[in-house]
N, C-alpha and C positions, 0 to 999 in steps of 0.2 A: 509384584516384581520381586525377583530374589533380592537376599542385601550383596552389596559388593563392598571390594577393598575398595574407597575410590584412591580417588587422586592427590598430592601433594603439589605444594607451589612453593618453589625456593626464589629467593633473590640475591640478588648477586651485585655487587658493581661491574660494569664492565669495561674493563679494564686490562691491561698486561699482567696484574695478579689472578684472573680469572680464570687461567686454564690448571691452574695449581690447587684452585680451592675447590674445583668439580670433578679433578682426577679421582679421589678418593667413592665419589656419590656411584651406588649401585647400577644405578640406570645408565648412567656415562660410561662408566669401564665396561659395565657388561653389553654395551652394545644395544641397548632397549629403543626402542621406537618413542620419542618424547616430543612435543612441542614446548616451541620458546616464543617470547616476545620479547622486542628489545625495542629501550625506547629513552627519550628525554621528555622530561617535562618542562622544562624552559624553551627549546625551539618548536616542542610539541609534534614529534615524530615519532613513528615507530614502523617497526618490520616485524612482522610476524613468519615463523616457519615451524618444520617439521624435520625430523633428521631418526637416524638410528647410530650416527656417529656426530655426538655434541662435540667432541675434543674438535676434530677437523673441520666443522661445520663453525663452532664459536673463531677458531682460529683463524680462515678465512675473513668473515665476517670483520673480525680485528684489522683485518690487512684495509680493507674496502676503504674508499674515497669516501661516502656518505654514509656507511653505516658505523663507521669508529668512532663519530661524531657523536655517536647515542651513549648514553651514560647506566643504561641498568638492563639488564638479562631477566627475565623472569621464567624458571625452567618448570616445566608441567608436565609430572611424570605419576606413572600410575602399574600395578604390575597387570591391571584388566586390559594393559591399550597393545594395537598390534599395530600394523599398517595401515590397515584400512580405515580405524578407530582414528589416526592421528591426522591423517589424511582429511578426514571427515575434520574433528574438531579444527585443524590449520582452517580451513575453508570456513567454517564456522565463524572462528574469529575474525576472519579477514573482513569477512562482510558486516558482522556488528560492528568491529571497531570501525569500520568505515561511517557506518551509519550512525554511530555514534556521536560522530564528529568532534573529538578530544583531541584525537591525534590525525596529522595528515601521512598515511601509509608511505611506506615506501617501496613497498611489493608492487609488481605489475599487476595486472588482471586477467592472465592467461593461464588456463593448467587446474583451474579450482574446481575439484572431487566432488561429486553427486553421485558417488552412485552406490547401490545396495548392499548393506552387507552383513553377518550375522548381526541378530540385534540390535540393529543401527539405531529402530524405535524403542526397544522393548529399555534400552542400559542407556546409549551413547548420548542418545538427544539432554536425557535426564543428567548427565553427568557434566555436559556442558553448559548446561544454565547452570548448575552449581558452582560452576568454574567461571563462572559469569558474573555470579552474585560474588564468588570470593574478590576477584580481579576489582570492583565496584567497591567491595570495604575498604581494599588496597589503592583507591584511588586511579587506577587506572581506567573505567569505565566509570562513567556516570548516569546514561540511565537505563531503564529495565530493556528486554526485550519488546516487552509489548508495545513502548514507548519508540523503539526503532524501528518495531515494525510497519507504524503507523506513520513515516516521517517520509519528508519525500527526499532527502538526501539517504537513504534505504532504498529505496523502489526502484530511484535511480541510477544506483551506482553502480560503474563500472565494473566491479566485485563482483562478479553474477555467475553460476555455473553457466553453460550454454547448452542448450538442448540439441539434441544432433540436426535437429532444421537449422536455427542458430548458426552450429560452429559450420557445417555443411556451406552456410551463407558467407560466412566471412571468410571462409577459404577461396570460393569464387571471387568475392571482393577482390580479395589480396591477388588471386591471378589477372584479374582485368586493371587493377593500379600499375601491374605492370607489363597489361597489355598495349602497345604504343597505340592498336588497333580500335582499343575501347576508350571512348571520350565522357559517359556518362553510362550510367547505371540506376534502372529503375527497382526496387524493391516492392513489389506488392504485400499488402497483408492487413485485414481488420483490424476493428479493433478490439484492443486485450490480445495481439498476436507478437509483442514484443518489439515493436518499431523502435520507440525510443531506448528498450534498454540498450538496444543492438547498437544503433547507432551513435552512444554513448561509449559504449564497449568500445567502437570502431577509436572513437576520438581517441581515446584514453591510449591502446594500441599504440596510433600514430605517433603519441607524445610520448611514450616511456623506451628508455634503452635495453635494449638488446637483453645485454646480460642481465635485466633485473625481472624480464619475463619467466614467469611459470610457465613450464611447459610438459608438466607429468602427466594430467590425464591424457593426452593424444596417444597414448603407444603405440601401435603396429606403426601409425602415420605420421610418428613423431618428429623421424627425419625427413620425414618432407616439408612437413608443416615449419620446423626448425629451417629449413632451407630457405621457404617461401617468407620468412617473416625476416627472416637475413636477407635475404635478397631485396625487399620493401625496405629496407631500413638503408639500404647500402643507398638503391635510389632515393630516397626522401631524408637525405638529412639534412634535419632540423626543417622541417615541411612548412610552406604557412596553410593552415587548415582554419577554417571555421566551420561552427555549426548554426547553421541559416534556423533560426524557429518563427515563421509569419506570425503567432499570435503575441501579444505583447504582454496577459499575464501569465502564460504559458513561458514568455521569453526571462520574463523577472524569476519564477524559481528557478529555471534551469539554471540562471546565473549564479545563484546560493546553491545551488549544486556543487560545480566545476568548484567556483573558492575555496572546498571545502575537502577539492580532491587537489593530492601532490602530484606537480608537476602541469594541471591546468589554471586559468583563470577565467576568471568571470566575462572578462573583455573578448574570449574565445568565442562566445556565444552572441550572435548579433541577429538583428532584424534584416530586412531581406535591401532595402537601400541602403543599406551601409555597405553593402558587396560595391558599391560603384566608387570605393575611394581606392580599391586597390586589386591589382592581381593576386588569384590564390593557386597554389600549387592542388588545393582537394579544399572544393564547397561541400559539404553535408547539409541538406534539408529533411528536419525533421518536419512532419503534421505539413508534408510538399501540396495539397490538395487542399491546403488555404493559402498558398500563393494568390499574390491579385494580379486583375487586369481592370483598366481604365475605365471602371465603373461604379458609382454610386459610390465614390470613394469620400464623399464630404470633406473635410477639414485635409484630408492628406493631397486631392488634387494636386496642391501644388508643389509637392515635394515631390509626389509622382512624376510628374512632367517635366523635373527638373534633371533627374533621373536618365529618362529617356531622352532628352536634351543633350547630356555630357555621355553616353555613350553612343549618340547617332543615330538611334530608332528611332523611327514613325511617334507621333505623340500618342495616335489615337491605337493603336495597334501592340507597340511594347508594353511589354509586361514581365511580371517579375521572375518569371520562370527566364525570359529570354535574361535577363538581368545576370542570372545564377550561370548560366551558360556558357555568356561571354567572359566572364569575370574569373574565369577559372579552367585549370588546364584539364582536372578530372572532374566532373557533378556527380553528386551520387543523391539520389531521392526516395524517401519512403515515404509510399502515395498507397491512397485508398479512396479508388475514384465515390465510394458509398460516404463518406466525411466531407463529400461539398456540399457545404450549406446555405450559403449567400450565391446571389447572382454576379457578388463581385472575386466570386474565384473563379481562378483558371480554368478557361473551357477543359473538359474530356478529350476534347478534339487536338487541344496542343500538346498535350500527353502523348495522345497515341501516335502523332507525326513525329515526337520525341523520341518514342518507341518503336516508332519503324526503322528509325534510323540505323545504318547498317554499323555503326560504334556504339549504338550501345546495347548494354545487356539487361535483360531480364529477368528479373529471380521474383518466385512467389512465396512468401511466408503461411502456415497453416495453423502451426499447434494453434493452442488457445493458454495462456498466461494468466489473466487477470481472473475471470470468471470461475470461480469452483462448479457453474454446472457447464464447463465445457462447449465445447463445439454445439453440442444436441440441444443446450442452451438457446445460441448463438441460432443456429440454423430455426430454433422453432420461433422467434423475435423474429426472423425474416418473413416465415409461415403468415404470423400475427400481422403485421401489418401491408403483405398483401394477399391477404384471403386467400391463403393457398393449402385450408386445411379440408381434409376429406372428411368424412363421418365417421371412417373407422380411426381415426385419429385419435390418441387419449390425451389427458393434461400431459403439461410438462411436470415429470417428479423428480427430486434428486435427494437423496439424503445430506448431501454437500450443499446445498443451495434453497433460499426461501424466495418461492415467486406467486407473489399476493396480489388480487385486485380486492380493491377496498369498498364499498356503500356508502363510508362513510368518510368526508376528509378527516375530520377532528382527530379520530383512531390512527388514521397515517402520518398524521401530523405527532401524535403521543410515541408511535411504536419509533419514529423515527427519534424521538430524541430519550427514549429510553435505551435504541440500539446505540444511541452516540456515546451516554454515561456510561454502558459496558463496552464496547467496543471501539469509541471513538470513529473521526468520517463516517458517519452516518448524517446526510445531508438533502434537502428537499431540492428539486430540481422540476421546473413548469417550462411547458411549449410559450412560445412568446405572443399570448393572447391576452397580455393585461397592459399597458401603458405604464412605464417609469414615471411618475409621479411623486415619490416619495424622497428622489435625490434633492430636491429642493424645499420643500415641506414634510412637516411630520405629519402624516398621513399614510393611509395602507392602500398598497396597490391591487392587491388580489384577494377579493372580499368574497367564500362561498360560503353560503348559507352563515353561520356563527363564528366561522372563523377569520379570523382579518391579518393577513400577512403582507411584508414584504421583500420588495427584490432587492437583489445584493448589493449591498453597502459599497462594494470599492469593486473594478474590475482587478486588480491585482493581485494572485494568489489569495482570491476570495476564498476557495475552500478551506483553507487554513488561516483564515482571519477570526479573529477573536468570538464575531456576535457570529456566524455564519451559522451554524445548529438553528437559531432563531429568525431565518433570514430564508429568501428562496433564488436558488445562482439559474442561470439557466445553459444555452449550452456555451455558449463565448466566454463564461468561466468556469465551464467544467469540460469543456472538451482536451483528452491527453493526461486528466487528472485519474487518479485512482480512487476509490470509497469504498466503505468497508462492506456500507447501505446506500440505497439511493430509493427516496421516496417520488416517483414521477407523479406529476401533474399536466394529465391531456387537457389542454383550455378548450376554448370553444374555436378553435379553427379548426378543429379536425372532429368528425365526426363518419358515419355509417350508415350508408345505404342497405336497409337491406334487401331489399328486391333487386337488386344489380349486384350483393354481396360484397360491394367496395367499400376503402375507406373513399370517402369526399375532403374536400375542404373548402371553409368560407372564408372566402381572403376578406370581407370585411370585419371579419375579429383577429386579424393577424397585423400585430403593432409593428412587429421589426420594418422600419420605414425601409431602407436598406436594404431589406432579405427578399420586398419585392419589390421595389422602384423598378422600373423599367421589363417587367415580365409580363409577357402581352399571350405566352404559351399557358393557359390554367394546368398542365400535365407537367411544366418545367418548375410551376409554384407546387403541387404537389410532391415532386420528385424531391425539392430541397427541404420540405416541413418532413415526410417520411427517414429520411436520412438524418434530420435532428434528432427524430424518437427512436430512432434506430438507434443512434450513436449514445444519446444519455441511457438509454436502455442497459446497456454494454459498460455502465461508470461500474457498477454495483461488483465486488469482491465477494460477498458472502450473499449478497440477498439483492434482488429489486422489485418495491410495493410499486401500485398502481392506481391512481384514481382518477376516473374522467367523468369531467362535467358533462357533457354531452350523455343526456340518459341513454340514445341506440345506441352508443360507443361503449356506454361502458357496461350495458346487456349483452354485447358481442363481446365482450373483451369475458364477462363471466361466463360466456359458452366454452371457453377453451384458458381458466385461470381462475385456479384454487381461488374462491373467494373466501375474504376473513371474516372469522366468526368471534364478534364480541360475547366472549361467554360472562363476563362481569356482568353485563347491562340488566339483566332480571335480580342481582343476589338483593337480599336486604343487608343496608349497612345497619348496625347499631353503635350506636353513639357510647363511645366509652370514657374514663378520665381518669385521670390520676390520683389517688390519694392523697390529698393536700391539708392540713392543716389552715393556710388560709388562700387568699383569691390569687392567683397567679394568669399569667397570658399564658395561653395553649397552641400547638399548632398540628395540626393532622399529620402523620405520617404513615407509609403502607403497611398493612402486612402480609407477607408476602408466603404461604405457604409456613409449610413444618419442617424444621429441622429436627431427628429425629438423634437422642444423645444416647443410645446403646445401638448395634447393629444395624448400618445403614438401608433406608427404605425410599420407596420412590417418593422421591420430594414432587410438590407439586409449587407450575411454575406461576400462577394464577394467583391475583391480586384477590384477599379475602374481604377486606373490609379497612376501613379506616380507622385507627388510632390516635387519641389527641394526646399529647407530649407538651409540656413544660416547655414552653420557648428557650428558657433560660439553658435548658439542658442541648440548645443545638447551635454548632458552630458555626460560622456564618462561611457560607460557600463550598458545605459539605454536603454529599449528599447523603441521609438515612434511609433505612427502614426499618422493619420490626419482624420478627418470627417466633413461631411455637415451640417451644423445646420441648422433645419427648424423651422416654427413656429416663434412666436415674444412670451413665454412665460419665455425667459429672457433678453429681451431687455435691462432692466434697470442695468444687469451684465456685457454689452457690447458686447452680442452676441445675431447677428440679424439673419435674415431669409438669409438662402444662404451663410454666413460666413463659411471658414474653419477652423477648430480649431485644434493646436496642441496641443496633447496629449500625458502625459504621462503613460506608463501602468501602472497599478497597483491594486491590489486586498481590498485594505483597502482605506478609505477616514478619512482622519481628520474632524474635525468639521471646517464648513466653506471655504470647499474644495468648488469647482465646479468641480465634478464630471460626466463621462461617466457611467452610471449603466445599466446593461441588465436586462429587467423585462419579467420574463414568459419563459425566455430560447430564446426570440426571439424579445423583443422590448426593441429599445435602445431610454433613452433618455440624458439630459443635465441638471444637477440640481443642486442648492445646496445641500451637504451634512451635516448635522443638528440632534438632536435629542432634542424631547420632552417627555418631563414625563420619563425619561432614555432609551424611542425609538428610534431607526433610523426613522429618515425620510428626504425627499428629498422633498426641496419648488423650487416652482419657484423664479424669480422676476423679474415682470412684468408689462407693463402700463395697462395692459387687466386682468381687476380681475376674469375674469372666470377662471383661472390659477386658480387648485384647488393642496394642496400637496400631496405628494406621501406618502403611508407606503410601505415599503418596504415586500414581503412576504418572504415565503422560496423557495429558488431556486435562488432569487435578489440577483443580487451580482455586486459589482463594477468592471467595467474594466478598467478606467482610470483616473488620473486627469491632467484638463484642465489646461497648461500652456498658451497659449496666443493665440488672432485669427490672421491670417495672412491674408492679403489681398493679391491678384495675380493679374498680368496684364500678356495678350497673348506675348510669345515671338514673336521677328518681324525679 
């Protein structure tokens, strides 16, 4: 990467001396394209924007009901940035700080820039995490990116660009709210096809004023879209809206969501009988295709029918979709008839009598969202489990996506919680052929071969519970959630014919009492077990492993899926120690390939052997490892060619760390970490001045910092 001028960040009180003390600033008078934040830390607000005239931009602002209330400016000016640059970084910010949750925004969620434009990756990306980390010293951010990437107050937020299927969809929305013609609206679309952010987006919409809408990206259709959003606000003022979510840990985060957004609350979000205490002007159900009906409902029976009592339907026949219906003057529903799992969701068949109906509309969602390998992904997961692959068929590949069948659990079981310590959600997920046993005793539910695990600790935003890495969720806590990884577990209800080419299932190793109570069709118990591997198939972000117990299952499944190959399992390990004086406690740690300390080389990613370390030397709930250090390009730091180095992991480096950094996805080396001109960069320090320094690109990222080198002598 070239070096640049970057950026500068001024602060300010804001206040009626603040347009006197920015008259003078270069970027102000002349007119420059800059981004601001303004914000308090007592009420814990803020606005973020974009301007190329700050004087009339900050003076407005001063005039406003809710934003003169904020107490400090923070001006972000650079002479690299232009329009497009600022534009980008405003949107940027909008959505960390959102996902941050330090402050609750005051920006609407309409109008936020996506789109392409010189060096957007090569400069801009890189200049905003720097602006990231400075804003984070300054107290206004606290934690990293990677940290909000993985959070679901992130995933979820209203803050989202929209993809032209997206904003395409909520234009029609917004034309049918105020068609008097249109009573309901179905949404179709898988999953990973952006249901909930949309639907999210809708609410947020609904609840913010007029004027505090973004509305820049729409151009050519700006004035209609501006019309149509005035027009909707003129009829819904102050609307009562909820958003309907059937699952109940699925309803618990969404709730820590909305609290966490300005201008919603947590009480916004409700279960599907709670529609029966009052009329709404617009129901939203989200995950509409786990609606019940009056079956197999256990302990809920009798709220159900209590339900259907105080609005005057049938006991045996209402259900919750009729619920959402009556209770509301618009419905809108995003449904994906392939996500009915249980026998106690809504027939297909009240859908599509819903969908006939001559008020409502129907829109179908396509892209693909969640999944880095796409659609081709997606569509070959359909292929997979029903047999609908030809011979000329090849694997699925993607350079964006790992898709593994395993031989072995243990190794699925390892990779996934190695993916968890570098990338966090990384999480094991089983078809429900094992018995809950372990909520009442300590004992393991799911025993194959040497490994002994169990199921999920809490139904409640399991995924993001403390022990869950150590734990296995199935789909009732992971359906609607996102992961980084997802390690599936086919049990022994589903299995493979092959002489008929099908998958089978044996309903006597299928525990979910519930999922088949009352199924007397063996093709309707099939159709809901396929649709659970479908669906957790689909959690997975960057990658989804595979291992099934069922030996023709998982013979069929390696005809048509990269199986993994443990290349460790033949090395010899040699047994090494520490030069000690006298007896000390030991404990093994990895190491983990070479990093190489003159001119970067392809590091390798492969576990070499085990290392014993000094207990004393390791902290408790950290995790290490150990690497080779080549090269003499920091001799003079005290690491020479051949040293082993302990290491801490870790994603961020201080200034004047000695740092582990991956460059290009694929070469490791050993550097100081440093920044010039407010850059990262990584020097060497060395006797050999052709040791040139490092800029760090995009994709560079640190893996560890260097705690000390240890010297070994061969055990004897």
């Amino acid at each position: 990467m070239n070096e640049v001028n970057l950026f500068e960040i001024k602060k300010y009180d804001f206040d009626n001396n603040l347009l006197h003390k920015i008259d003078d600033d270069h970027f102000v008078n002349g007119l420059w394209p800059l981004v601001y934040i303004l914000s308090d830390k007592n009420i814990k607000e803020a606005y973020v924007g974009e301007t190329t005239d700050a004087m009339s931009r900050m003076s407005t602002h001063l005039k406003h009901n809710l934003k003169s209330k904020l107490t400090a400016v923070h001006l972000v000016t650079s002479d690299k940035f232009n329009k497009s640059a600022t534009l980008d970084i405003e949107s940027n910010l909008i959505k960390y700080l959102s996902g941050d949750g330090q402050f609750k925004l005051l920006n609407g969620n309409l109008g936020l820039a996506n789109h392409t434009y010189y060096q957007k990756n090569e400069i801009y990306w890189d200049i905003f995490k720097t602006i990231w980390e400075e804003l984070k010293s300054e107290g206004i951010t606290k934690k990293s990116i990677e940290q909000i990437n993985n959070s679901d107050l992130f995933k979820y937020s209203p803050y989202k660009s929209l993809s032209v299927d997206q904003k395409n969809s909520i234009i029609d929305i917004i034309k049918n709210l105020l068609n008097k013609n249109t009573s309901s609206i179905v949404i179709e679309g898988g999953a990973g096809t952006g249901k909930t952010i949309l639907a999210i987006f809708l609410f947020k919409l609904l609840n913010s004023d007029l004027v505090d809408l973004n509305l820049k990206e729409f151009g050519d259709d700006e004035k209609e879209f501006i019309k149509l959003v005035s027009e909707l606000k003129e009829n819904y003022k102050n609307p009562s809206v909820a958003l309907v979510v059937p699952m109940a840990g699925f309803r618990s985060t969404l709730k820590k969501v909305f609290k966490n957004i300005k201008g919603l609350k947590s009480s916004m979000v409700i279960g599907p009988a709670e529609v029966s205490r009052r009329k709404y002007d617009i129901l939203i159900v989200d995950e509409s295709h786990r609606l019940r009906k009056r079956l197999n409902l256990g302990a809920y029976f009798g709220a159900f029918d209590k339900v259907n009592k105080k609005l005057n339907l049938d006991k045996y026949t209402g259900n919750e979709l009729d619920w959402v219906v009556m209770q509301s003057k618009k419905s809108i529903f995003f449904y994906d008839e392939n996500q009915s799992i249980k026998p106690s969701d809504v027939n297909k068949e009240n859908f599509d009598i819903l969908k006939s109906n001559k008020k409502t509309l129907i829109q179908k969602l396509k892209s693909q969202f969640r999944v880095k390998g796409g659609i081709d992904y997606v569509t070959y997961v359909d292929k997979l489990l029903n047999c609908k692959f030809r011979k000329s068929d090849e694997f699925f590949k993607s350079k964006e996506y790992e898709f593994l069948v395993f031989d072995s659990i243990s190794d699925m079981v390892n990779i996934i919680k190695e993916k968890d310590k570098t990338f966090g959600l990384a999480r094991l997920i089983a078809g429900f052929s094992w018995e809950w046993l372990s909520q009442n005793e300590d004992v393991y539910d799911i025993v194959i071969d040497d490994v002994k695990l169990k199921w999920n600790n809490t139904n409640t935003d399991w995924v993001n519970s403390e022990n869950s890495v150590n734990e296995v969720g199935c789909i009732h806590t992971t359906q609607g959630y996102d992961l980084n990884y997802s390690g599936i577990i086919f049990g022994n209800e589903i299995s493979y014919d092959k002489d008929k080419n099908e998958i089978i299932i044996r309903e006597e190793n299928y525990f979910d009492k519930n999922g088949k109570q009352s199924i007397k069709n063996p093709d309707e118990l099939k159709g809901f077990i396929t649709n659970i591997y479908k669906t957790i198939l689909l959690r997975g972000i960057k990658g989804t492993y595979i291992y099934a117990c069922d030996k023709d299952l998982r013979e069929y499944l390696k005809q048509h899926i990269q199986t993994y190959k443990n290349e460790k399992e033949n090395k010899i390990i040699f047994p090494k120690i520490i030069v000690s004086p006298y007896t000390v406690e030991m404990v093994s740690i990895l190491l983990v390939g070479s990093a190489p300390c003159g001119e970067p080389l392809l590091g390798e990613s492969n576990i070499e052997e085990m290392i014993s370390v000094e207990k004393s030397k390791i902290r408790a709930g950290v995790q290490y490892f150990i690497v080779r250090a080549s090269g003499d390009s920091m001799n003079l730091a005290g690491i020479n060619d051949g040293d082993l180095v302990l290491c801490r992991y870790a994603e961020k480096g201080e200034t004047g760390d000695r740092v582990v950094a991956l460059l290009g996805g694929e070469n490791v080396t050993i550097k100081f970490y440093d920044k010039k001109d407010g850059r990262r960069i990584l020097l060497p320090k060395s006797t050999n001045k052709s040791h040139q320094p490092i800029i760090p690109e995009e994709g560079d990222v640190v893996q560890g910092i260097v705690q000390e080198v240890i010297k070994l002598i061969d055990e004897e």
